[in-house]
N, C-alpha and C positions, 0 to 999 in steps of 0.2 A: 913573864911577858906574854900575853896572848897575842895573836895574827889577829891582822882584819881583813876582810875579803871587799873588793874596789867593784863599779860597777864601771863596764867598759864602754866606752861609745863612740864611733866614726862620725867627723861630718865633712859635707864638699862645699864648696864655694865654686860653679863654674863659674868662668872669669872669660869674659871677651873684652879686651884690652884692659881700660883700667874698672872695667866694671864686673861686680859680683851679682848671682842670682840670690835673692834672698824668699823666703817664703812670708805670708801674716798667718802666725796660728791662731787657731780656734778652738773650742772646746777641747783642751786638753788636760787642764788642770793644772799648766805649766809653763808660766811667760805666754798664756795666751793675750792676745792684743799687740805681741813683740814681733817685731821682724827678727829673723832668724836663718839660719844656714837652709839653704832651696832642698837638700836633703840631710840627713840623719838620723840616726836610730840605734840601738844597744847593737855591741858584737855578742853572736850567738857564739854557742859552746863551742870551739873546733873551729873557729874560723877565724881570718886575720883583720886587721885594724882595715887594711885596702881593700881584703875583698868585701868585708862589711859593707863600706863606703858606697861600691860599685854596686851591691846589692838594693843600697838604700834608692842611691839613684837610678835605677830599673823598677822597684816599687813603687818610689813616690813622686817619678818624675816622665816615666816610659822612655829612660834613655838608659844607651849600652854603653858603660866606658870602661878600659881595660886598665885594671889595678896596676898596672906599669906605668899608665899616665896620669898620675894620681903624684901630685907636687907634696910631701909635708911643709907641714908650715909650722906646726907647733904640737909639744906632748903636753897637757897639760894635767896635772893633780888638782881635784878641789874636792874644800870639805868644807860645812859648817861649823865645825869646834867642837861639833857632839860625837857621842859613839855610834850613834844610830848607823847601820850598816847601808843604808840605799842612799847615806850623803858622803859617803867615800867614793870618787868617783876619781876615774882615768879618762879625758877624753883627747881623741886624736884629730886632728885639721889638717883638711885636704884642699889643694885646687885643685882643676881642673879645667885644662883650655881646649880637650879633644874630645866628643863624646858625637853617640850616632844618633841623630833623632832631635827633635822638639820639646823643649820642657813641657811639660805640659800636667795640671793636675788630678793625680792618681786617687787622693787622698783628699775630697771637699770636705768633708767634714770636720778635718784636722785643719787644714789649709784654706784660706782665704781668697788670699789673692799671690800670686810672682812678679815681684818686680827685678829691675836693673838697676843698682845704684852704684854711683862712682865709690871708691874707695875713698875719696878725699870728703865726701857727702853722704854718709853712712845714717840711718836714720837715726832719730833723736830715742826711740823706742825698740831698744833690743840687748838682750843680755852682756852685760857688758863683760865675761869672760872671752866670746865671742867678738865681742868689739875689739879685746886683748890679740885675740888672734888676726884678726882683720888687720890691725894696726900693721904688728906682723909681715903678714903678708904685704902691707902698700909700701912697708919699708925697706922690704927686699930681704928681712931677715928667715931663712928657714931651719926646722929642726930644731927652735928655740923652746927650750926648758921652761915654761912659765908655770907658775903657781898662782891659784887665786881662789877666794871664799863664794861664795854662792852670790 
């Protein structure tokens, strides 16, 4: 039996009441034209699922928030059925209702535009493993096991 190696990845959702921050990406090569989590990105070698997260949201967002206020909401495994190593992936979902600073975009080129959208109103264009999570989160479940294919 051989090992497979996962590629890992943090994302946040801040959340002011029932509403989440979402980004539109853009030339990325990847669910561009989808609304998507306001930040994420790979965990680097040596560093944890939270403080990713928080890293992510100081890059692509110029806000401080402290991996202690970082809510999970779901572990998730996905894979497309192949062996191919960069569709093995682990990703981690985060809220967030306490952060220091302004969203604000880091990253035009990647990012479009930031919106606010209710959790009950989620838009019609965005990854729907993400969506898995979102549900998640509006349902009050955390720490939830999900699985899902690309």
């Amino acid at each position: 039996m051989s090992r497979f190696f996962v590629v890992p990845s943090s994302y946040v959702y801040l959340r002011r009441g029932s509403s989440v921050l979402l980004q539109l990406r853009q030339n990325t090569g990847y669910m561009d034209g989808c609304w998507a989590a306001g930040a994420a990105g790979h965990i680097e070698l040596g560093e944890t699922a939270a403080g990713a997260a928080a890293r992510e949201a100081r890059e692509e967002l110029g806000l401080a928030l402290d991996p202690a206020a970082l809510l999970p909401i779901a572990v998730m495994q996905r894979t497309d059925g192949t062996d191919n190593p960069i569709e093995q992936r682990v990703d981690w979902f985060f809220a967030c209702d306490d952060w220091v600073g302004e969203p604000q975009i880091l990253e035009p080129r990647k990012c479009a535009e930031l919106a606010w959208f209710d959790l009950d109103a989620l838009p019609e264009r965005m990854p729907e493993y993400e969506r898995t999570a979102l549900e998640a989160l509006r349902d009050g479940r955390s720490a939830t096991l999900l699985s899902s294919g690309f």
